[in-house]
MITORLO-875254 format. One record per atom (N, C-alpha, C, O): residue number from 1; x, y, z. Coordinates in Angstrom, 2 decimals, padded with zeros to 5 digits. Atoms other than C-alpha are relative to their C-alpha. Layout:
<atoms>
(NUM (X Y Z))
...
</atoms>
This chain:
<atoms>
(1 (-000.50 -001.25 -000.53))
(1 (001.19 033.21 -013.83))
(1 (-001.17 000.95 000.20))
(1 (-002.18 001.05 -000.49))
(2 (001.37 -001.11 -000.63))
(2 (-001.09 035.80 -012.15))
(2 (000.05 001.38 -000.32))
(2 (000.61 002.06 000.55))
(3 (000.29 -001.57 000.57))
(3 (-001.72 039.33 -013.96))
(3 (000.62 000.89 001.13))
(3 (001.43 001.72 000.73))
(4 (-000.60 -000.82 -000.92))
(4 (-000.72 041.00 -010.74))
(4 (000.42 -000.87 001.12))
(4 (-000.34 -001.36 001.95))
(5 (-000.45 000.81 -000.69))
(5 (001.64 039.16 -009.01))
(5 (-000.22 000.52 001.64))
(5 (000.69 -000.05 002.24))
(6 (000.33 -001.07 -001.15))
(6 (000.60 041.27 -005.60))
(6 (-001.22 -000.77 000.69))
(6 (-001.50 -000.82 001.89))
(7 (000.95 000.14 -000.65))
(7 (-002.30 039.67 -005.52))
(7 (-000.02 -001.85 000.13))
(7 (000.60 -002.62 -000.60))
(8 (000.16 001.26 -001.07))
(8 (-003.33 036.24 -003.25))
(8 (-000.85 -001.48 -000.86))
(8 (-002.05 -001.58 -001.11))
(9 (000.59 000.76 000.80))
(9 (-003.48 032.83 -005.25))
(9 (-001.06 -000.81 001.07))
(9 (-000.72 -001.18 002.20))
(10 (001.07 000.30 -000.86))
(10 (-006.98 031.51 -003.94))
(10 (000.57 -001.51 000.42))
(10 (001.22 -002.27 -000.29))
(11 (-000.37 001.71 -000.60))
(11 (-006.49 028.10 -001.51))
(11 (-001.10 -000.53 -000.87))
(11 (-002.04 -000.01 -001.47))
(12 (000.45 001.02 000.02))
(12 (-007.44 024.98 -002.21))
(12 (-001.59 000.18 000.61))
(12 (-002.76 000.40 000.28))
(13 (001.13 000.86 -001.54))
(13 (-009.54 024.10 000.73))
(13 (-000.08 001.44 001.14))
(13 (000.85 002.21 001.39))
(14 (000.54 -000.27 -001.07))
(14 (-010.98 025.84 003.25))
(14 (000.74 000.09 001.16))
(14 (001.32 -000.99 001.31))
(15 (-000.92 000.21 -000.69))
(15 (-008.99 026.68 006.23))
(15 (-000.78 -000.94 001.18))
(15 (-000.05 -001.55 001.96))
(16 (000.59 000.99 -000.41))
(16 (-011.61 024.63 007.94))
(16 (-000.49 -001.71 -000.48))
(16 (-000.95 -002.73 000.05))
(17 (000.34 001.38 000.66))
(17 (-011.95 022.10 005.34))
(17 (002.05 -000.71 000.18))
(17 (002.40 -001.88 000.33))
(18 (-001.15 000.39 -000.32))
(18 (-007.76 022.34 005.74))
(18 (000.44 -000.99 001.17))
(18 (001.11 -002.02 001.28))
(19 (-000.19 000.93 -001.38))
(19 (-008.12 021.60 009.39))
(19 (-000.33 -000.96 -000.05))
(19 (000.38 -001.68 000.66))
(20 (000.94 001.45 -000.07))
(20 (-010.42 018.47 008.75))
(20 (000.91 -001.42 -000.46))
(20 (000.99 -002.61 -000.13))
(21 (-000.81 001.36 000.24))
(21 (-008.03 016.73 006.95))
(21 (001.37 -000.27 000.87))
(21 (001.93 -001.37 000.83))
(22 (-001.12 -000.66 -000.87))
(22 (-005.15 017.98 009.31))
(22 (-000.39 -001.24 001.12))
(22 (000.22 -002.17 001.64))
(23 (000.59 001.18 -001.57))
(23 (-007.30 016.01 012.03))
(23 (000.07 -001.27 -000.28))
(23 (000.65 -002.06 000.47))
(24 (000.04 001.74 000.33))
(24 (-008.00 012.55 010.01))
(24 (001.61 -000.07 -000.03))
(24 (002.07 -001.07 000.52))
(25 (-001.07 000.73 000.07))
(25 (-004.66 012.40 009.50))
(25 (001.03 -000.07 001.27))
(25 (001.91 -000.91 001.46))
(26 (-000.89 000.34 -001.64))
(26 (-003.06 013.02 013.14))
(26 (-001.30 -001.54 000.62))
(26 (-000.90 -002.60 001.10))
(27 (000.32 000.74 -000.21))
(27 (-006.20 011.10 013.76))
(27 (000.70 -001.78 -000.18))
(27 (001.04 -002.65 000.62))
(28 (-000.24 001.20 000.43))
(28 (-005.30 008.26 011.70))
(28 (001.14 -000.62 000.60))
(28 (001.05 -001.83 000.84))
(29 (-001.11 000.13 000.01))
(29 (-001.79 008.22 012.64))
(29 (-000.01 -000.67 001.99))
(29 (000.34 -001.66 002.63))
(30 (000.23 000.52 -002.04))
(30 (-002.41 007.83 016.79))
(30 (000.05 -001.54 -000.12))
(30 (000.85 -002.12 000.60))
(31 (-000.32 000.81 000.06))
(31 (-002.89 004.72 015.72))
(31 (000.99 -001.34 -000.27))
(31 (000.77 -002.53 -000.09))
(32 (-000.66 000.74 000.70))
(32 (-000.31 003.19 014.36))
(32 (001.88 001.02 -000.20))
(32 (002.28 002.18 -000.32))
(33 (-001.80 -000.76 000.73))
(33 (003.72 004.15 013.49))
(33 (000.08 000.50 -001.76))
(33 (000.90 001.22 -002.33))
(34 (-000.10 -000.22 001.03))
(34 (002.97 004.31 010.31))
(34 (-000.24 001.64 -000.62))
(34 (-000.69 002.20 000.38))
(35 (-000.29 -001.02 000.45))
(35 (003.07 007.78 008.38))
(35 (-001.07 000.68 -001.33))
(35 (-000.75 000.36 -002.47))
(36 (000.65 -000.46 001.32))
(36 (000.04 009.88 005.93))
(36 (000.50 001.13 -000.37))
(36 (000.80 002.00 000.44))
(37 (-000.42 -001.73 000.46))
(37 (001.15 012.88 003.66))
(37 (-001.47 -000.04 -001.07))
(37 (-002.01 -000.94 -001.71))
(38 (000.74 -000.07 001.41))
(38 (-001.35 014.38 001.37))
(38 (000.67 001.01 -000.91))
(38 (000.98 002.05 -000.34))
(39 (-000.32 -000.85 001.18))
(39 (-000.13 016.18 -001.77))
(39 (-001.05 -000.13 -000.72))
(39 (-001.65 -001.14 -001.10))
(40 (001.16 -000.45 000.71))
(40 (-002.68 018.54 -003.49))
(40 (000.89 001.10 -000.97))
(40 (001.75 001.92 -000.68))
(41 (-000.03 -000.86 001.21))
(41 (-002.39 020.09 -006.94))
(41 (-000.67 -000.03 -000.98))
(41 (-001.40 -001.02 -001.03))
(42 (001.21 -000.76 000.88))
(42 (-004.38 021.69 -009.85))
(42 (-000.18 -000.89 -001.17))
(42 (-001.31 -001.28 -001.49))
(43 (000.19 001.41 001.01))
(43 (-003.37 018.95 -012.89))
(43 (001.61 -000.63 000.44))
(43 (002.60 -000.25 001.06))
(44 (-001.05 001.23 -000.57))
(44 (-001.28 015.69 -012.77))
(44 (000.48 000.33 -001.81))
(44 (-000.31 000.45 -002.75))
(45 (-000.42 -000.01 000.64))
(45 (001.44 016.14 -015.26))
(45 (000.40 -001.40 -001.07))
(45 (000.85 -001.47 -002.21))
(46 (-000.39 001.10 001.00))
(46 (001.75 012.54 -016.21))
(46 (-001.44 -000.70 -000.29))
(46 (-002.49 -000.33 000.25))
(47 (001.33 -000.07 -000.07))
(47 (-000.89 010.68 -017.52))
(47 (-000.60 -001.25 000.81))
(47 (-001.76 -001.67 000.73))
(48 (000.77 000.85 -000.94))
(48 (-001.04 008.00 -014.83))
(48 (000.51 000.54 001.69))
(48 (001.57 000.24 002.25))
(49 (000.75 000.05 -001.56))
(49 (-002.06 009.10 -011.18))
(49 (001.48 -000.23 000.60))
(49 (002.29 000.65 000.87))
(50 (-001.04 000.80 -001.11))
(50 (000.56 007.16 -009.39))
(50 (001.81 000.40 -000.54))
(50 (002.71 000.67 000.26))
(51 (-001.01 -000.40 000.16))
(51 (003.51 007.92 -011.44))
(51 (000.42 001.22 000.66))
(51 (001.63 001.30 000.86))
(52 (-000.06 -001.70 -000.22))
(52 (003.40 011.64 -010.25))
(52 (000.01 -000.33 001.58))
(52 (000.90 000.23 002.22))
(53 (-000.23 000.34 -001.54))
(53 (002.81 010.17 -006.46))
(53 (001.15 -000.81 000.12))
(53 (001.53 -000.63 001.28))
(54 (-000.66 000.19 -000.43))
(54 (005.40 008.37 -006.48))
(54 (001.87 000.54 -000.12))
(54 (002.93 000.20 000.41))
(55 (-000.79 -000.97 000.02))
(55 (007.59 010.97 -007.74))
(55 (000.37 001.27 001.17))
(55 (001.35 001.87 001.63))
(56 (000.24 -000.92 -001.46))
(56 (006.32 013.12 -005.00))
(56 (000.42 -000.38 001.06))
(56 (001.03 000.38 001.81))
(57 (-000.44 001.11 -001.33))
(57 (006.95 010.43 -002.33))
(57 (001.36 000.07 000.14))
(57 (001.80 000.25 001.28))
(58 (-001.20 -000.27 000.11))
(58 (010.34 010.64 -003.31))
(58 (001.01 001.54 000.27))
(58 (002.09 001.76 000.81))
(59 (000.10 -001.77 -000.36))
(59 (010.51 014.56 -003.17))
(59 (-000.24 000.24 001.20))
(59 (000.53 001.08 001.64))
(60 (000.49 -000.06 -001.27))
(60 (009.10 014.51 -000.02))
(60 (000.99 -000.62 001.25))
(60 (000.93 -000.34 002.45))
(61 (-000.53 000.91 -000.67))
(61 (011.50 012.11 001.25))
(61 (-000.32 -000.94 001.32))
(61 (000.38 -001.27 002.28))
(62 (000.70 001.18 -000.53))
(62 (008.82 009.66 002.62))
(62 (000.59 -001.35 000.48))
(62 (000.38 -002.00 001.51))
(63 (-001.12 001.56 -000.04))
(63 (011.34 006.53 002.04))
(63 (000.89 000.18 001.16))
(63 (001.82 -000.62 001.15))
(64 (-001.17 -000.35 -000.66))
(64 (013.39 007.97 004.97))
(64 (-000.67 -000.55 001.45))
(64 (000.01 -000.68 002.47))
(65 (000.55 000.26 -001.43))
(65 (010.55 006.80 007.79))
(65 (001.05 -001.40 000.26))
(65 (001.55 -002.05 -000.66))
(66 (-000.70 001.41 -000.90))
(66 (012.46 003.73 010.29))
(66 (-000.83 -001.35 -000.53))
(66 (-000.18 -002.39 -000.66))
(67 (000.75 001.34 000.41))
(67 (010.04 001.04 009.16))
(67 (-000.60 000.22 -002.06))
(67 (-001.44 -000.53 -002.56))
(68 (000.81 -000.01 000.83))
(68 (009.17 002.16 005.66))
(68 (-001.64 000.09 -000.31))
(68 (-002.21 -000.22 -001.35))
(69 (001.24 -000.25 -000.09))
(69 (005.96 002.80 006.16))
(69 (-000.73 001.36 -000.27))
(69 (-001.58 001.80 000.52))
(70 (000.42 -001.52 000.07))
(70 (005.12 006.23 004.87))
(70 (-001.53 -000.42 -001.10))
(70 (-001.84 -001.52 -001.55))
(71 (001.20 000.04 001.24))
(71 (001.88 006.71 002.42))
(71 (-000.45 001.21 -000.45))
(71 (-001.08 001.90 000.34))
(72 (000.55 -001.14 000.22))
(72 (001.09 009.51 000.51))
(72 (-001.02 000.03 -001.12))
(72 (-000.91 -000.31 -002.30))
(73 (001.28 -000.13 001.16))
(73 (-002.46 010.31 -000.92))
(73 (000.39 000.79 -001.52))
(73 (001.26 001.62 -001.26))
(74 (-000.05 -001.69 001.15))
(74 (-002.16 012.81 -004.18))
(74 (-001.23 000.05 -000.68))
(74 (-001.65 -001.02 -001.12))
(75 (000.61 -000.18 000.59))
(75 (-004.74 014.20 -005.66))
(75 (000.16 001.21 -001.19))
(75 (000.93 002.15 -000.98))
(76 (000.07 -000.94 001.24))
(76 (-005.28 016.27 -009.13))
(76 (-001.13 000.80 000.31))
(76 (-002.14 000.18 -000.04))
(77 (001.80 -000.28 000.09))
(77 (-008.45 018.30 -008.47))
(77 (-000.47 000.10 -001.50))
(77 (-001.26 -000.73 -001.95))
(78 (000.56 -000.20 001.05))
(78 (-008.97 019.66 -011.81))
(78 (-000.23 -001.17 -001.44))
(78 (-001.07 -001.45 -002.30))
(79 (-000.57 001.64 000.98))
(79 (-007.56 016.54 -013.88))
(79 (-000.93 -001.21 001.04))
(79 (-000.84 -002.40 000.74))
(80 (001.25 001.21 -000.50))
(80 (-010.45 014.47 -011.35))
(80 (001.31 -000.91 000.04))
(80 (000.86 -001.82 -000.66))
(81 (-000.56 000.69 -000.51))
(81 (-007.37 012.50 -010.52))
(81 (000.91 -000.33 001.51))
(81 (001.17 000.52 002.36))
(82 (-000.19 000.56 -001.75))
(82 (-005.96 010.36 -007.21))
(82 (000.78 -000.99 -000.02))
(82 (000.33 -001.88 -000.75))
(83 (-000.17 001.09 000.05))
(83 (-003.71 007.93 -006.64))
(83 (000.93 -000.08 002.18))
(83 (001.00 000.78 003.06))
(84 (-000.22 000.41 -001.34))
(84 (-002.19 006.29 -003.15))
(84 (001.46 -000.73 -000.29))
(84 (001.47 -001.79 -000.93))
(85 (-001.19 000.43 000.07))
(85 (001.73 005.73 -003.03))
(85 (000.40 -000.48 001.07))
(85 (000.56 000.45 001.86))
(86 (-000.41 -000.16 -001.06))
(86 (002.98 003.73 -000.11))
(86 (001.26 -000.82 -000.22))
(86 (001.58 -001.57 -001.14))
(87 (-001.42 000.53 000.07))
(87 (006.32 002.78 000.79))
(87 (000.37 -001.52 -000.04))
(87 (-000.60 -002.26 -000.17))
(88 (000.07 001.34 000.76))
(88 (007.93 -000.74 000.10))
(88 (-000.46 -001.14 002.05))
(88 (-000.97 -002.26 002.15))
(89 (000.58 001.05 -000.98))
(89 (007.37 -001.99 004.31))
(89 (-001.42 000.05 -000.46))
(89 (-001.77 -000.87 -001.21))
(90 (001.18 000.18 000.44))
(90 (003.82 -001.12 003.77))
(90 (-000.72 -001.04 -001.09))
(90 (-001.51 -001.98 -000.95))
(91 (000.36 000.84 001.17))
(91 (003.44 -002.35 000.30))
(91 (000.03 -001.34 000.01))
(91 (-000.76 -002.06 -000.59))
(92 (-000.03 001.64 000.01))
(92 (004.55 -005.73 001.09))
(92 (-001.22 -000.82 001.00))
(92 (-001.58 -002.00 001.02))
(93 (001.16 000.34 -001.13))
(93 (001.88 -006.09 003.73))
(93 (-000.98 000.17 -001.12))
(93 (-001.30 -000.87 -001.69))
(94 (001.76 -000.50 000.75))
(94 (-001.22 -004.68 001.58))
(94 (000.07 -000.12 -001.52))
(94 (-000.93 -000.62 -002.03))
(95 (000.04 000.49 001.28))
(95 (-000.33 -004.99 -001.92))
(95 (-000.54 001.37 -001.06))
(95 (-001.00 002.49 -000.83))
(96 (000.95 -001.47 000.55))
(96 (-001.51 -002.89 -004.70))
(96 (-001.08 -000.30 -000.50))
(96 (-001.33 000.68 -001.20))
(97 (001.25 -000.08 -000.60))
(97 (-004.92 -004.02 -004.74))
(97 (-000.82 000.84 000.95))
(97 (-001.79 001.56 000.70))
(98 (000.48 -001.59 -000.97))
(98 (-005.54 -001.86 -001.52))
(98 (000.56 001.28 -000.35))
(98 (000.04 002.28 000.15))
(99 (-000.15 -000.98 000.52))
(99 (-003.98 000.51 -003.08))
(99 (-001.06 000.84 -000.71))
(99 (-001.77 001.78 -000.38))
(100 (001.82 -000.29 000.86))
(100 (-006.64 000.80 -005.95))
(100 (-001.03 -000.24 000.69))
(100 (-001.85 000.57 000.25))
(101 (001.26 000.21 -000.51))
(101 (-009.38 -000.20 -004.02))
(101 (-000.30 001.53 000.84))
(101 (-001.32 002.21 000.72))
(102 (000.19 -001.15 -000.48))
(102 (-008.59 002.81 -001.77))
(102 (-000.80 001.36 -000.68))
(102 (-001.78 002.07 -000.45))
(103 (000.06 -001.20 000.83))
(103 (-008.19 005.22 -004.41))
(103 (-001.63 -000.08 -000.72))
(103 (-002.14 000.95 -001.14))
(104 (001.24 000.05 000.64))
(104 (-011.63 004.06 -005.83))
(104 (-000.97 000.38 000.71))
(104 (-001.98 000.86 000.20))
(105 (000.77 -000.57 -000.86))
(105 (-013.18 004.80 -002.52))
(105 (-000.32 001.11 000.11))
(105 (-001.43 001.63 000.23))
(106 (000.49 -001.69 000.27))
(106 (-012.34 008.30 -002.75))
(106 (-000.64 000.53 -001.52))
(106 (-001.60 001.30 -001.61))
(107 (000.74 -000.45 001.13))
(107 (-013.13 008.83 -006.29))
(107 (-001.31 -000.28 000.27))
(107 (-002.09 000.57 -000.17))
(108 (001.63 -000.08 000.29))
(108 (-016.55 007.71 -005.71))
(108 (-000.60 001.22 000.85))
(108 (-001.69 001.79 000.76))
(109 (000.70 -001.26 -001.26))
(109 (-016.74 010.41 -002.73))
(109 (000.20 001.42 -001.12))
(109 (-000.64 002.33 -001.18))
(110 (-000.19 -001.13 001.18))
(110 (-015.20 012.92 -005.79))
(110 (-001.16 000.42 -000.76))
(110 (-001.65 001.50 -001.08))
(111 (000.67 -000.77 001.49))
(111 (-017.36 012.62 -008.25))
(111 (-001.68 -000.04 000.95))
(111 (-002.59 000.18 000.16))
(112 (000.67 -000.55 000.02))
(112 (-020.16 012.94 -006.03))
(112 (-000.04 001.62 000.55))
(112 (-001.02 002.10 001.12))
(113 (-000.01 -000.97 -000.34))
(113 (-018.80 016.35 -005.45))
(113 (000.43 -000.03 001.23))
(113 (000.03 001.04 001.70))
(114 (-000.13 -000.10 -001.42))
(114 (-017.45 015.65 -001.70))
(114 (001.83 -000.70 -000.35))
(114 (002.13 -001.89 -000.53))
(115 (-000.90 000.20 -000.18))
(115 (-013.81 015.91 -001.88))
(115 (000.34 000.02 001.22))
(115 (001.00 -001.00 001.38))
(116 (-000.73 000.06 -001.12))
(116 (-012.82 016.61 001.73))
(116 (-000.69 -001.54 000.47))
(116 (000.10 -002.44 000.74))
(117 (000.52 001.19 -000.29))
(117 (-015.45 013.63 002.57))
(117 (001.49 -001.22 -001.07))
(117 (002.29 -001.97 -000.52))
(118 (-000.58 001.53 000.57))
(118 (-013.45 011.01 000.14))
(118 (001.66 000.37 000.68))
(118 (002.35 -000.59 001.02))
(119 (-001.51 -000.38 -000.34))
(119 (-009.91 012.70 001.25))
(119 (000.19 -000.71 001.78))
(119 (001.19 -001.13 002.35))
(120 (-000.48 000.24 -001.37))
(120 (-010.45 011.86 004.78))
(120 (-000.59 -001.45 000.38))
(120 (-000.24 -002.22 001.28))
(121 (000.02 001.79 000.04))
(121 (-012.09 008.49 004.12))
(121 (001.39 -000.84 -000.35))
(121 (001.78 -001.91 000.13))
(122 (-001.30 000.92 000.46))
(122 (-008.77 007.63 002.27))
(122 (000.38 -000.36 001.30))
(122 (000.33 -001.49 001.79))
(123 (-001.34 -000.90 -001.38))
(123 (-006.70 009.08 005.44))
(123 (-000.87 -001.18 001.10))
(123 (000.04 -001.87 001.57))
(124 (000.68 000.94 -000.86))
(124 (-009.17 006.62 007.79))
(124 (000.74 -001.40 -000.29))
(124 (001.52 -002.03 000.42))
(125 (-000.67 001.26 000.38))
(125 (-008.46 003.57 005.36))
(125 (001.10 -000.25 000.22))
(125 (001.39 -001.30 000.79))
(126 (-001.10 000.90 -000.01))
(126 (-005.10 003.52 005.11))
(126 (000.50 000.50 001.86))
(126 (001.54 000.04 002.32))
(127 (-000.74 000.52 -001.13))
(127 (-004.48 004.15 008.70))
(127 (-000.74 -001.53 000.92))
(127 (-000.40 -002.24 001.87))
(128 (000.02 001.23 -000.79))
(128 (-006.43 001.46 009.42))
(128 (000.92 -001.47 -000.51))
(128 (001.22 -002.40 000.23))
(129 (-001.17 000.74 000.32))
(129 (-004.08 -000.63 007.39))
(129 (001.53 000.10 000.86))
(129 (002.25 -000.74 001.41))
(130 (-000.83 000.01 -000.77))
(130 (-001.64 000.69 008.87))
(130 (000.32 -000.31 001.20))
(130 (001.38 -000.80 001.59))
(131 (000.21 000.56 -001.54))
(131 (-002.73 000.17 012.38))
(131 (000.10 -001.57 000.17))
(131 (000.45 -001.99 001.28))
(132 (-000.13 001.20 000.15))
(132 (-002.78 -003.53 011.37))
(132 (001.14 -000.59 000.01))
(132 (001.39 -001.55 000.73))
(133 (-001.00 000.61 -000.03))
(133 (000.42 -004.03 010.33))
(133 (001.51 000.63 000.97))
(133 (002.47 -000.04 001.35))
(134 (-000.69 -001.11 -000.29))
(134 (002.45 -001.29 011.70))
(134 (-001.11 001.03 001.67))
(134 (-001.64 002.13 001.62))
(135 (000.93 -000.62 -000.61))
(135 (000.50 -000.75 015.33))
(135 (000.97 001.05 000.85))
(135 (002.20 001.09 000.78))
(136 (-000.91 -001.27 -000.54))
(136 (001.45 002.47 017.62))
(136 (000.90 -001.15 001.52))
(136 (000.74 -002.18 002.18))
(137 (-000.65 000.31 -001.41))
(137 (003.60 001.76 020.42))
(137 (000.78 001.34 000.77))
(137 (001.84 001.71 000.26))
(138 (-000.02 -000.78 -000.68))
(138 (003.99 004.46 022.85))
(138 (001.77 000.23 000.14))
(138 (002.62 000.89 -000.45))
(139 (-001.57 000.03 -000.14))
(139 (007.30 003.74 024.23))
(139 (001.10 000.71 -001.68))
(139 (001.84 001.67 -001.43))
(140 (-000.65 000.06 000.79))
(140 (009.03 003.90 020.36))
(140 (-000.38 001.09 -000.87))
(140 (000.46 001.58 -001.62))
(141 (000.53 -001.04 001.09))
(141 (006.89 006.46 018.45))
(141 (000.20 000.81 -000.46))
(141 (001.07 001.02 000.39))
(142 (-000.32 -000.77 000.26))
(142 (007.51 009.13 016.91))
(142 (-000.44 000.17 -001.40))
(142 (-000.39 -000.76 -002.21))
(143 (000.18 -000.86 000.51))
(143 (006.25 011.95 014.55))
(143 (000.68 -000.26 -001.03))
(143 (001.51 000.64 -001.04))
(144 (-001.36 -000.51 000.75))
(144 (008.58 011.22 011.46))
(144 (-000.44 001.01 -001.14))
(144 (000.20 001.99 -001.53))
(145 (000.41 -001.15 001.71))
(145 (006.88 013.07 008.29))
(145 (-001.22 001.09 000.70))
(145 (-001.93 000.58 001.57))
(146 (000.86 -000.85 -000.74))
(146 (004.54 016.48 009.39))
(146 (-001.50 -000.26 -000.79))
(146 (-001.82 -000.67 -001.90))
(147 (001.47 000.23 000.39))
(147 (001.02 016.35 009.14))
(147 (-000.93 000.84 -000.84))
(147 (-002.07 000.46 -001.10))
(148 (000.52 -000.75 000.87))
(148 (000.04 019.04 007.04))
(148 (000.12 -000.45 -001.64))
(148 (000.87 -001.19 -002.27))
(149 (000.09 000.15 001.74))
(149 (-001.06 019.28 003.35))
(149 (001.09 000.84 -000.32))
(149 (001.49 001.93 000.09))
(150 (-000.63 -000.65 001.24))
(150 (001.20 019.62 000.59))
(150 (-000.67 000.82 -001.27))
(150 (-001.66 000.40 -001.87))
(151 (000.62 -000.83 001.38))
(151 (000.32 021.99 -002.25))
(151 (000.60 000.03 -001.03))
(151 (001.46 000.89 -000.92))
(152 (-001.10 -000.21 001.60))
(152 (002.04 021.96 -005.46))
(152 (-001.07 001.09 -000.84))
(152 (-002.06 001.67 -000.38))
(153 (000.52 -000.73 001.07))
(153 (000.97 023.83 -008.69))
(153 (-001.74 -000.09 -000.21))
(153 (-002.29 000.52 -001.12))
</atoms>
């Protein structure tokens, strides 16, 4: 709670570091039907990563895309945690191996201090997964989950 509720809780990100990931992820998405959300917040209430994403995924109502294919990054900033939730079409294609492997990609971009760098490497990876299994098709496409960051606590 904020001493004077009047006054402006500081962002995250950058409204330019906002846009960047705004872009990888329409980027990513051109490719493919498949679907990125990111959810950002301050600590992860549980103490594994993924439980809390895929709580979110659910909140979000990700499970609702036509092919199952949604994916949502989450990150903890302060709790240095990350994990990668994707839905069960996806999952059966990639496994959770790419899952972790992902998430390890960005942590290494974390801890050298370059969060928007590892955030939008994720957002690259998994659309290129996605583009693999799940490619765009013009005719059928469609927008289903919005492309902006989530914020929680």
């Amino acid at each position: 709670m904020r001493i004077f509720p009047w006054q402006k809780k500081k962002a995250i990100f950058s409204e330019e570091e906002n846009k960047q990931i705004v872009e990888a992820i329409q980027k990513a998405e051109q490719q493919t039907s498949g679907e990125v959300r990111i959810f950002v917040e301050s600590r992860c209430k549980y103490v594994e990563a993924v439980d809390r994403a895929q709580e979110i995924f659910f909140s979000l109502k990700m499970s609702e895309t036509e092919l199952r294919n949604g994916t949502l990054v989450y990150v903890a900033i302060k709790d240095r945690q990350a994990a990668v939730f994707g839905d069960q079409g996806i999952h059966e294609k990639v496994g959770y191996r790419y899952w972790k492997d992902t998430v390890d990609g960005m942590l290494l971009h974390f801890r050298n201090e370059k969060l928007i760098d590892g955030l939008c490497q994720g957002i690259h990876d998994l659309g290129q997964a996605l583009k693999l299994y799940f490619p765009y098709n013009s005719e059928t496409d469609k927008n289903e989950l919005p492309d902006e960051i989530v914020f929680g606590r």
